[in-house]
C-alpha positions as CSV (number, residue, x, y, z in Angstrom):
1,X,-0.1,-25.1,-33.0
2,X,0.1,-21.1,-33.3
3,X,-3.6,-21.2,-32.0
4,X,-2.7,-23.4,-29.2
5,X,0.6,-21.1,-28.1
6,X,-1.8,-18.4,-28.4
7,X,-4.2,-19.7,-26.2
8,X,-1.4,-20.6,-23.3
9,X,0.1,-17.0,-23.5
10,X,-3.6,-15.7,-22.9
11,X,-4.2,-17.9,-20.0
12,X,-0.8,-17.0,-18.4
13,X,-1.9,-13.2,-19.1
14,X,-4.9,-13.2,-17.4
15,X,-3.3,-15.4,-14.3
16,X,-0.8,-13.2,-14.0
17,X,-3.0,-10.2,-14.2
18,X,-5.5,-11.5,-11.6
19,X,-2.4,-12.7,-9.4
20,X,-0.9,-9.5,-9.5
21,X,-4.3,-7.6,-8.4
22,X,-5.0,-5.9,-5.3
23,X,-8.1,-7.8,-4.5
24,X,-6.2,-10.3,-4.8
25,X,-3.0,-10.0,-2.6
26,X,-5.7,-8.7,-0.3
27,X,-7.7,-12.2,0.0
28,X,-4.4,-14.1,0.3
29,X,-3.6,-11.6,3.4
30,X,-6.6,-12.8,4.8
31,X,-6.3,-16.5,4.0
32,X,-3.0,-16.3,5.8
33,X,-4.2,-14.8,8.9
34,X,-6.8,-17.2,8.7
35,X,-4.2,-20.2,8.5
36,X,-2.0,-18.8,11.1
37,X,-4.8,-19.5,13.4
38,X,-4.3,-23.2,13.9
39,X,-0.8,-22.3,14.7
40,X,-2.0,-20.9,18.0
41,X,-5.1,-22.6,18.9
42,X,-3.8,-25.9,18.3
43,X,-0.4,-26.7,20.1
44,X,2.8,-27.3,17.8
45,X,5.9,-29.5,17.6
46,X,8.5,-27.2,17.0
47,X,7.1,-25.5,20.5
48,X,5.8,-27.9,23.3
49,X,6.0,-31.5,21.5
50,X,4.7,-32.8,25.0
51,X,1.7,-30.8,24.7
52,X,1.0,-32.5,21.6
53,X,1.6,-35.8,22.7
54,X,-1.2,-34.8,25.4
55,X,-3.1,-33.8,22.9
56,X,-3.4,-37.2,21.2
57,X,-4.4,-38.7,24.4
58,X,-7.2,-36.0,25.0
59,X,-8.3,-36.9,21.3
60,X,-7.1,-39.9,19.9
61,X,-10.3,-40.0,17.2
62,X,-9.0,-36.3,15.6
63,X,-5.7,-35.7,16.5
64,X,-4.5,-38.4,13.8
65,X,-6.6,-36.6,11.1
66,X,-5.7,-33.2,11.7
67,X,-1.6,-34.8,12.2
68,X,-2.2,-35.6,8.4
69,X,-3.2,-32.2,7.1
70,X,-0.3,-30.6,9.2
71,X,-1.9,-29.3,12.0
72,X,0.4,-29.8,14.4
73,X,3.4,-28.1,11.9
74,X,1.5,-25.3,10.5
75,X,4.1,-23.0,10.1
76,X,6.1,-25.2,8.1
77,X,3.8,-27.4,6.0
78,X,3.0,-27.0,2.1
79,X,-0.3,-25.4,2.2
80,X,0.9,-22.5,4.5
81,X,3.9,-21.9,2.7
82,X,2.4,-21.9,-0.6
83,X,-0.1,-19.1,0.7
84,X,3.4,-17.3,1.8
85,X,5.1,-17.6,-1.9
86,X,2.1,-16.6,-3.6
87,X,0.7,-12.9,-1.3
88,X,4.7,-12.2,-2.1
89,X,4.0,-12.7,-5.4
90,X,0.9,-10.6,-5.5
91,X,2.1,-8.2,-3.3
92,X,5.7,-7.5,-5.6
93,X,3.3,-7.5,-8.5
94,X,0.8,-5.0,-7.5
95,X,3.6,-2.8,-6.4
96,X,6.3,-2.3,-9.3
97,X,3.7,-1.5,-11.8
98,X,2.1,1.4,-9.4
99,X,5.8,2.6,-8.7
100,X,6.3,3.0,-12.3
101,X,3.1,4.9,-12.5
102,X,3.8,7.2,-9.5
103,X,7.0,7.9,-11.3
104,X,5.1,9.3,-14.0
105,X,2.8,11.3,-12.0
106,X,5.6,12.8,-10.3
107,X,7.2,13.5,-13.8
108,X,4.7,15.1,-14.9
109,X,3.0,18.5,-14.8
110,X,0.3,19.5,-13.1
111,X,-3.8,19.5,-14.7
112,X,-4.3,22.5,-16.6
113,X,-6.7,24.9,-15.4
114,X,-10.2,23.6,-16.1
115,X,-12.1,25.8,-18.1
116,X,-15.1,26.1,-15.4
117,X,-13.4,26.8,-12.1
118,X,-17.2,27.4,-10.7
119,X,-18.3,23.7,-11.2
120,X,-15.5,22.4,-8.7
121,X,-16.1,21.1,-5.2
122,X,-14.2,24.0,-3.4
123,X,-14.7,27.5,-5.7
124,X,-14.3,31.2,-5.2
125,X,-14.5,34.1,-7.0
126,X,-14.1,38.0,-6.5
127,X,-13.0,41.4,-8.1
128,X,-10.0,42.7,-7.3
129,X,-9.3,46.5,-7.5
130,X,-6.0,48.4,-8.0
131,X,-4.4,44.7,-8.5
132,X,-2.9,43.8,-12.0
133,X,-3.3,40.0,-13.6
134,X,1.0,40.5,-13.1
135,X,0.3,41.0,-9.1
136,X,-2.5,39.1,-8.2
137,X,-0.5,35.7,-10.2
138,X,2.4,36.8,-7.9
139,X,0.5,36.9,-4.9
140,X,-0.8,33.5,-5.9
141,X,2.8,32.6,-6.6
142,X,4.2,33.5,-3.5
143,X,1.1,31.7,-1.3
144,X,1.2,28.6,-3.0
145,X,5.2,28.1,-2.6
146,X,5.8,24.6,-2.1
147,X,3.6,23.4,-4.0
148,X,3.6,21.6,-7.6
149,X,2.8,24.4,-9.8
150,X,3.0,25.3,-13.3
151,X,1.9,28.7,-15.1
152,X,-0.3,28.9,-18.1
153,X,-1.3,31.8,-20.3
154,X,-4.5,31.5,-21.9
155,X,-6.0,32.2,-25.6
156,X,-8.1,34.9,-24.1
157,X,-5.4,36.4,-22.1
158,X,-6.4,35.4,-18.5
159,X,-3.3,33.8,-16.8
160,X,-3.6,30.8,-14.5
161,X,-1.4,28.6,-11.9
162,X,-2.1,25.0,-11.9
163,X,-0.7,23.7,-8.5
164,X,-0.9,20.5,-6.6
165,X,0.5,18.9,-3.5
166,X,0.5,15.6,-1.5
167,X,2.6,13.5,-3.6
168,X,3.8,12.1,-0.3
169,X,0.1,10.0,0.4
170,X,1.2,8.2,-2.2
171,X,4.7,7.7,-1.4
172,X,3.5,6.5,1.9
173,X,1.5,3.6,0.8
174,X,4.0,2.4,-1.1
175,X,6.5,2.4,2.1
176,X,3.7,1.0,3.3
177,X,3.3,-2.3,1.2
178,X,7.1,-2.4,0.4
179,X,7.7,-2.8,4.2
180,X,4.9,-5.0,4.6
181,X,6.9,-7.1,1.8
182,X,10.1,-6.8,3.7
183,X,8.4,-7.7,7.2
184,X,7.4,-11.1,5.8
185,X,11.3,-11.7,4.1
186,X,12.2,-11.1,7.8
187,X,10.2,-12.9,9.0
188,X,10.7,-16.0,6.5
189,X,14.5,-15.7,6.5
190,X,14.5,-15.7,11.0
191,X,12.6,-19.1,9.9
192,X,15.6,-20.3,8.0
193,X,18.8,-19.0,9.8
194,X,17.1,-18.7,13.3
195,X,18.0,-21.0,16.4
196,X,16.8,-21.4,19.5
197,X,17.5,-23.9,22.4
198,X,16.6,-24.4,25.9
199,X,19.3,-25.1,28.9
200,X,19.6,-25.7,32.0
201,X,22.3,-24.4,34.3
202,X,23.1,-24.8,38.4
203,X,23.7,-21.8,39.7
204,X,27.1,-22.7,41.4
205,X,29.0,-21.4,39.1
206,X,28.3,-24.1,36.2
207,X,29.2,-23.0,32.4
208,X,27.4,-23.3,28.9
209,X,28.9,-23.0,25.8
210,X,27.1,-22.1,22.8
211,X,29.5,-25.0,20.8
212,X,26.5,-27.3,19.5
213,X,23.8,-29.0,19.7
214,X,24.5,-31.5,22.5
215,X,24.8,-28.8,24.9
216,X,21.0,-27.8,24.7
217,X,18.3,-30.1,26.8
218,X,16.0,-28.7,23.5
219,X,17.1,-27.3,20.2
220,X,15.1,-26.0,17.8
221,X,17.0,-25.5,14.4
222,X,15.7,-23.0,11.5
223,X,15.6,-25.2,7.7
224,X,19.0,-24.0,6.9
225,X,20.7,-24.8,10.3
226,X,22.6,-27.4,10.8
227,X,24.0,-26.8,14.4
228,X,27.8,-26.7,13.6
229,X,28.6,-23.2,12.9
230,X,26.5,-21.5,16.3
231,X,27.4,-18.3,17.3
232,X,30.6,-18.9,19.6
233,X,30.1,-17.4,23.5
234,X,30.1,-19.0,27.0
235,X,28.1,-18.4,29.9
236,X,29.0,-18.9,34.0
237,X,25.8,-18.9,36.3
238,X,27.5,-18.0,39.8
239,X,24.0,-17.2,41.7
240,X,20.7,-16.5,41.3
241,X,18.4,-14.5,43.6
242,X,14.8,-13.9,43.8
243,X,12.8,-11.4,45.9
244,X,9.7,-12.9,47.2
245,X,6.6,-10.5,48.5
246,X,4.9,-11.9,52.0
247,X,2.5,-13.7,49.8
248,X,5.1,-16.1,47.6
249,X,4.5,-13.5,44.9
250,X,7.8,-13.0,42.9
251,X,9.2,-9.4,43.2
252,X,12.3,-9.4,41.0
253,X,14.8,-12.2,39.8
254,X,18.3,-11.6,39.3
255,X,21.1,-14.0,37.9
256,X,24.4,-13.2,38.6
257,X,26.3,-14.7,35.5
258,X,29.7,-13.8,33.6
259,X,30.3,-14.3,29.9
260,X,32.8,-13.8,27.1
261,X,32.5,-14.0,23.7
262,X,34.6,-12.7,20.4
263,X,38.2,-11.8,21.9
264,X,36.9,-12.9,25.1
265,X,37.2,-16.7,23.8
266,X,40.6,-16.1,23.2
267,X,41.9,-15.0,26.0
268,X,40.0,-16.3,28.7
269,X,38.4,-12.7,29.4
270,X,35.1,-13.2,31.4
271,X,32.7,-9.9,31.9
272,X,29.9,-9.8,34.8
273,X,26.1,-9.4,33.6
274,X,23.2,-9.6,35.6
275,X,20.5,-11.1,33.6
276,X,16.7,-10.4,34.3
277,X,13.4,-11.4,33.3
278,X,13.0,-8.9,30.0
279,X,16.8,-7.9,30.1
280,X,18.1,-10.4,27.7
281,X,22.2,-10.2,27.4
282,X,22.7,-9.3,23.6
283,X,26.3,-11.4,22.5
284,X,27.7,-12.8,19.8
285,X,24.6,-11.9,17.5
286,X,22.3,-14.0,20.2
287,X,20.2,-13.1,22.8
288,X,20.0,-15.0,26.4
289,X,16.4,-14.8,28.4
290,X,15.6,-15.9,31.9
291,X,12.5,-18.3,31.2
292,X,12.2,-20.1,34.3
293,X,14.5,-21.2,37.6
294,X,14.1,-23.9,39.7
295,X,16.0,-26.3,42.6
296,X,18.3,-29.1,42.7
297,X,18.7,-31.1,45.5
298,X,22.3,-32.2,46.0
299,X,22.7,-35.8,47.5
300,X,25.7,-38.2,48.4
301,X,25.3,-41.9,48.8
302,X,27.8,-43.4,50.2
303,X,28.6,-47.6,49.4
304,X,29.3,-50.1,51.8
305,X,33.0,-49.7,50.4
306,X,33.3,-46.5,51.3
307,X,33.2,-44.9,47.8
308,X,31.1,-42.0,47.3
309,X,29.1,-40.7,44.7
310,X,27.2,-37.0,44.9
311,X,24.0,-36.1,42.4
312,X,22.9,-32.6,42.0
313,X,20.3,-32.9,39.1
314,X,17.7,-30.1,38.5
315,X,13.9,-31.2,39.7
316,X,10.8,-30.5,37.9
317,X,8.6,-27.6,39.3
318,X,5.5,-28.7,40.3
319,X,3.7,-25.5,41.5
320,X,4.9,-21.8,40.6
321,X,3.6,-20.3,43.3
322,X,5.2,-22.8,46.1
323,X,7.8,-24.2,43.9
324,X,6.8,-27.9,45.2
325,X,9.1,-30.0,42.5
326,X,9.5,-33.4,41.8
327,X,12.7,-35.4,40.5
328,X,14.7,-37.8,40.2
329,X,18.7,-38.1,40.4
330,X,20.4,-42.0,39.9
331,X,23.0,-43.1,40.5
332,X,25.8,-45.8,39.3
333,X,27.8,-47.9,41.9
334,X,31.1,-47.2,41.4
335,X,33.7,-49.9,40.4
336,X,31.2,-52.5,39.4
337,X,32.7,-53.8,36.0
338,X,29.9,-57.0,36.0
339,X,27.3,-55.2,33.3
340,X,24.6,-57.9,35.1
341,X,25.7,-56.4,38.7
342,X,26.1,-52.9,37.2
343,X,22.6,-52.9,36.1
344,X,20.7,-54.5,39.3
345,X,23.2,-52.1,41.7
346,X,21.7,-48.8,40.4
347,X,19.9,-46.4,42.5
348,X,17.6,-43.6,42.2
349,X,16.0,-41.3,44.4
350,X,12.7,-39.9,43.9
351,X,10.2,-37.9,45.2
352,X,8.8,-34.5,46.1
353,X,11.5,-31.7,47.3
354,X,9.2,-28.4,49.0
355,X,11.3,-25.2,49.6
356,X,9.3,-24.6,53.0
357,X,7.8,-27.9,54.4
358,X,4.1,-28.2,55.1
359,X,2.2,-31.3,55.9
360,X,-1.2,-32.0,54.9
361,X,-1.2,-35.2,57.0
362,X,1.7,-37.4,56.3
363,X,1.7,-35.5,52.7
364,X,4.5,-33.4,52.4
365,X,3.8,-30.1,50.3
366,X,5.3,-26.1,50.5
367,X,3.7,-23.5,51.9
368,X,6.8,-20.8,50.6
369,X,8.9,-20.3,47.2
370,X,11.9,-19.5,49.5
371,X,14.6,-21.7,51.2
372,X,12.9,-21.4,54.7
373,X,12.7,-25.2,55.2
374,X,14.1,-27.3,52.4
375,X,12.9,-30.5,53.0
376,X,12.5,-34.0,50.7
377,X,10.0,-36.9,51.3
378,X,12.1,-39.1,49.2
379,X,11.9,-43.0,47.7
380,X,15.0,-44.6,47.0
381,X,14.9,-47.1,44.0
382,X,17.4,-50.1,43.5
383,X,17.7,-52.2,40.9
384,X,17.8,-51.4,36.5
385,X,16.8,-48.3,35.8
386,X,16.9,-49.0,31.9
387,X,19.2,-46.7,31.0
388,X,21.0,-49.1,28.3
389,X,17.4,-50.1,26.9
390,X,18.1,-47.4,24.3
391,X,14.8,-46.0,25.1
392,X,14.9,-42.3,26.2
393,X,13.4,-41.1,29.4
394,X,12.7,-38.4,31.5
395,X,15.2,-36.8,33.9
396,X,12.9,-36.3,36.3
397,X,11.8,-39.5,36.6
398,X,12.4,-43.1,36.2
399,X,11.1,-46.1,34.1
400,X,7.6,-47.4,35.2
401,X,7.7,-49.8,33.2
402,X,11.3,-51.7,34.7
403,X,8.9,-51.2,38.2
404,X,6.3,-52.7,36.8
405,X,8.6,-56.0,35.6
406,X,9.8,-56.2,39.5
407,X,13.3,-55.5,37.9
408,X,13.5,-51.6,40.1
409,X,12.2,-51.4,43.6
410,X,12.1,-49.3,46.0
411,X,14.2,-50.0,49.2
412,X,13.7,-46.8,51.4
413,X,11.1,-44.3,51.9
414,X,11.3,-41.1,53.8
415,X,11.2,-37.6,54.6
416,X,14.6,-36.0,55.0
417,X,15.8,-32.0,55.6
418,X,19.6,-31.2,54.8
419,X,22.0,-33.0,56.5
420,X,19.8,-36.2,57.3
421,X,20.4,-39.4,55.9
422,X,18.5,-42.5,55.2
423,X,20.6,-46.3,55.9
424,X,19.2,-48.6,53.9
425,X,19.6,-52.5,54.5
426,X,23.1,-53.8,52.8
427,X,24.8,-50.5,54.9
428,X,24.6,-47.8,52.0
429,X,23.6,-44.4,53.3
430,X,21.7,-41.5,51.5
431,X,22.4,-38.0,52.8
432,X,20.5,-34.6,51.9
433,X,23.2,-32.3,51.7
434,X,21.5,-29.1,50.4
435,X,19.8,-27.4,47.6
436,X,21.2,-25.4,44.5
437,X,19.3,-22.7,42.3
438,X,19.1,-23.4,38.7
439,X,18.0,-20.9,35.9
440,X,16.4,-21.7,32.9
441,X,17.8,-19.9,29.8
442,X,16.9,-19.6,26.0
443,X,19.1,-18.6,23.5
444,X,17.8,-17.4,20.3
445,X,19.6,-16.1,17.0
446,X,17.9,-14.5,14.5
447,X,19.9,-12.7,12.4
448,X,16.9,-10.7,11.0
449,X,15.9,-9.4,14.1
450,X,16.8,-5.6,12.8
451,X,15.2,-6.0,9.6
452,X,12.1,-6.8,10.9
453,X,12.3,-3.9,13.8
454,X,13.4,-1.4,11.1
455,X,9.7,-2.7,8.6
456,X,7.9,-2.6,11.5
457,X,8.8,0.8,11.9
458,X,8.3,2.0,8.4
459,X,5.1,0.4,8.5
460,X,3.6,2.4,11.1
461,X,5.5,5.7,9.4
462,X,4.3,4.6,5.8
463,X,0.6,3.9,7.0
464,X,0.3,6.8,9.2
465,X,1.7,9.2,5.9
466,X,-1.1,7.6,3.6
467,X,-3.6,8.3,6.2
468,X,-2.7,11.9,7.0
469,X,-1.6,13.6,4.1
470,X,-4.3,14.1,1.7
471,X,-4.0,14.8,-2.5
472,X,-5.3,17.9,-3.0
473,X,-5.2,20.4,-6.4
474,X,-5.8,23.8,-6.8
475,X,-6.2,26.1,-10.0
476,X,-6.0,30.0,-9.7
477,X,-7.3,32.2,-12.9
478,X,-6.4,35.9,-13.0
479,X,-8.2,38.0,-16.0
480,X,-9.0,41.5,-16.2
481,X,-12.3,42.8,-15.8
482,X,-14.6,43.0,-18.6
483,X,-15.9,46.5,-17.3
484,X,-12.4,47.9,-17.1
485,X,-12.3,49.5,-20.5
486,X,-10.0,52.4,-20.6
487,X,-9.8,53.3,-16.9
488,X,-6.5,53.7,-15.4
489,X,-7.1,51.9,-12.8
490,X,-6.3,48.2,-12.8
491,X,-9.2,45.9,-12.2
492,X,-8.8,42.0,-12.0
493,X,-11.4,39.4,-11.8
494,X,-9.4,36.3,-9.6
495,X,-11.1,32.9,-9.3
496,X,-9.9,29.8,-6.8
497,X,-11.0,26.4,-7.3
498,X,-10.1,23.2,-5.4
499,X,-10.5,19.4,-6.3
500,X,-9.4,16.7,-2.8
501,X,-8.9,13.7,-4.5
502,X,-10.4,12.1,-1.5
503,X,-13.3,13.4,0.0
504,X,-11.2,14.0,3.7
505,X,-11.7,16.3,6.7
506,X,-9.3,19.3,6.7
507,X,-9.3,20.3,3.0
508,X,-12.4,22.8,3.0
509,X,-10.6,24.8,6.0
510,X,-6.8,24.7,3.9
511,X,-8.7,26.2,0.7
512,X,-10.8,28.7,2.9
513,X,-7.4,30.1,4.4
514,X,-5.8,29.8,0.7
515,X,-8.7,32.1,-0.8
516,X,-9.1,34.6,2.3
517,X,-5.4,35.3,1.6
518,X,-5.5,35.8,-2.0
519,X,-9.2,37.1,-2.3
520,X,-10.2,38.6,1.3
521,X,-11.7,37.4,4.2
522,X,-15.2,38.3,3.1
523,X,-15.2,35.9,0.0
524,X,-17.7,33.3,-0.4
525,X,-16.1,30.0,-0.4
526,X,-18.7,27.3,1.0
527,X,-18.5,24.2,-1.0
528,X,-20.3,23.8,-4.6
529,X,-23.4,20.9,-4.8
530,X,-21.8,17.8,-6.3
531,X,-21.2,18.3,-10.2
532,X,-23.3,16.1,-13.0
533,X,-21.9,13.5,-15.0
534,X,-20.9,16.3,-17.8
535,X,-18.8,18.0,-15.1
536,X,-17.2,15.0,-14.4
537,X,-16.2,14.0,-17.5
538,X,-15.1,17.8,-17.4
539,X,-12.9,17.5,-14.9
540,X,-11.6,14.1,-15.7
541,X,-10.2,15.1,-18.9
């Protein structure tokens, strides 16, 4: 049983060991960039679920297959997550150990002076007259100030200074992973307390409030979001305006909104914003984008009865650059309690809607983004449009498959601009009474938004430190000269030698400028041929 317990604590040791190494929270970086990729070659739920659906139909022998293996949900299936838990893991590993060892390198004191200056990389070496071993360790003293140093007096009587510097490399790699670590907690908890939803909104003065979910035509929720306790604000869209160039190119977009949020709520207090295309408004903890904009045409029918109904439902861009869109709004008769009757009296109108008309043929189509010539080539459908089937359907459009049954038909067909209307045969009239701007906006909330700004930052700062600042030594021996004897006047033989712990650009000029100033400008200090294996053991110890 002991050999057995053994045996299990030994395996955990040496997981643990090769989980916490370098190599290996390096590998598991690179396995998930590599499964990261799917996520944006392949199109995903949680982003354009319609794309995906189109993707089945483009490949209905693969896309099942690669549906089972979470293709389609990368960023949230088992496989990716469990690369996620474990480079944390590595990553917090290989990083408290090497903190507690930097700890003790900065505790401690600098290498004592190696015996054999002469077999270092970087080395020089002159006699000094009328200079003491006192003054020529002061000068030393005094050039080397900021640096790591410590003083040592040696058995012969020579006195050295051991000194050191570019601690911060160090420091700066460890910013480095540490933020690299927080990045990915930011990025993981955005994930989980994140939001963000799509909406539409006329721009005729209509209102959104952030209250829940129903509000949103989309709504994309993080794992630990459960849509009741949004951030509180409301939104007014009273215009939207858009500068076109001559060529239908878009110049600027503006959206003239109000909102109020916090206080605001509670007293009714509304405050103007104009919102533009990379000019989110920041409230409430969220942030509101322009995405997109559009047209809805407004239309009245008007019953044999008299009673009136008016439909101003967004339409479905067709084209960016002419804005040719495609809808549908439907309608309900009004005071038809007969479900039967209800059902066979509905309407809907169809079609294309262009800004500017243009005809190829009978076709209509837009030659201009702008309201020069709003016109609608329009079908008008009567009969069920399957709105109780239970089956969901698209707004801007209407049930194929009740046409196909004979059960919705179309009754009129025509091209209308505003103010016409279309009579169709039991005396109910269709008028085109205008057009409306809508603005698509997204709201998104993720309350680590700073966090991950602020890593990002130190990522750049802690990389950029470990890159530039190099660990470098250097050892300074002052004894008098042998030949000195009983003169009176003070001769001392001073030695320089310098060790880069990296071999990096920039550290043979700072030791040349270090030995000019302590031994001359006419010193020799070119760089020593690499040392033997004995030297290195030398230096080592």
């Amino acid at each position: 049983m002991r050999d057995h317990l053994t045996t299990a604590l030994a395996f955990l040791r040496n997981t643990w060991r090769g989980l916490t190494s370098m190599r290996t929270a390096l590998v598991l970086l690179f396995l998930l960039a590599m499964a990261a990729l799917p996520g944006a070659l392949i199109p995903q739920r949680s982003l354009n679920r319609s794309e995906v659906d189109k993707y089945f139909q483009q490949h209905p022998d693969i896309a099942p297959l690669l549906d089972k293996i979470g293709m389609f949900e990368v960023f949230s299936s088992v496989w990716f997550a469990s690369i996620y838990v474990l480079l944390f893991i590595s990553l917090i590993g290989c990083l408290l150990p090497r903190c507690w060892e930097y700890y003790k390198q900065w505790r401690s004191k600098p290498v004592r002076t190696p015996r054999n200056l002469g077999r270092l990389p970087h080395h020089a070496e002159k006699t000094l007259d009328d200079t003491s071993v006192d003054e020529a360790i002061a000068a030393a003293k005094t050039r080397l100030r900021g640096w790591r140093m410590v003083e040592h007096t040696e058995d012969d009587g020579a006195r050295s200074i051991s000194a050191e510097r570019g601690f911060l490399r160090e420091v700066g790699n460890l910013v480095f992973h540490f933020a690299l670590v927080g990045l990915l907690i930011g990025l993981a908890g955005g994930k989980l307390y994140g939001y963000e939803g799509q909406v539409i909104v006329v721009a005729d003065g209509s209102e959104f409030c952030n209250s829940g979910t129903y509000n949103y035509d989309s709504f994309r929720a993080g794992l630990s979001v459960d849509g009741t306790q949004l951030s509180p604000f409301c939104v007014k869209v009273d215009d939207f305006d858009v500068d076109y160039q001559p060529n239908g190119q878009v110049a600027n977009y503006r959206v003239g909104m109000q909102y109020q949020s916090g206080e605001g709520l509670e007293t009714n207090t509304w405050q103007p914003y104009t919102l533009q295309v990379n000019h989110p408004l920041r409230t409430a903890g969220d942030r509101i984008y322009l995405t997109g904009n559009g047209y809805a045409p407004r239309f009245t029918v008007t019953w044999p009865d008299g009673q009136q109904r008016t439909g101003l439902v967004q339409w479905q861009p067709m084209s960016p650059q002419t804005m040719l869109s495609q809808g549908a709004t439907k309608f309900d008769q009004p005071g038809v309690t007969d479900e039967v009757q209800r059902r066979q009296s509905q309407l809907a109108i169809t079609g294309l809607f262009a800004p500017t008309a243009a005809f190829d043929g009978k076709i209509l189509s837009s030659g201009f983004p702008d309201l020069l010539d709003p016109t609608a080539a329009i079908d008008v459908m009567r009969g069920d449009l399957g709105l109780d089937s239970g089956r969901g359907q698209s707004i801007f459009g209407v049930d194929q498959s009740m046409v196909e049954q004979g059960r919705l038909n179309r009754v009129a067909r025509e091209n209308v601009r505003v103010g016409e209307e279309i009579r169709l045969d039991d005396g109910t009239t269709v008028r085109f009474d205008g057009v409306e701007r809508w603005a698509n906006l997204q709201v998104s909330h993720d309350p680590f938004q700073t966090s991950v700004l602020a890593f990002a930052v130190l990522i750049i700062f802690g990389l950029g430190t470990s890159l530039i600042v190099k660990r470098r030594r250097i050892w300074v021996r002052a004894a008098p000269h042998p030949e000195t004897g009983e003169s009176p006047a003070a001769r001392t033989v001073v030695e320089v030698g310098g060790l880069a712990r990296t071999d990096q650009a920039g550290y043979g000029e700072e030791f040349a400028r270090i030995a000019d100033d302590l031994l001359g400008a006419d010193v020799d200090h070119s760089p020593q041929p690499r040392a033997d294996a004995g030297t290195a053991r030398e230096r080592k110890s």
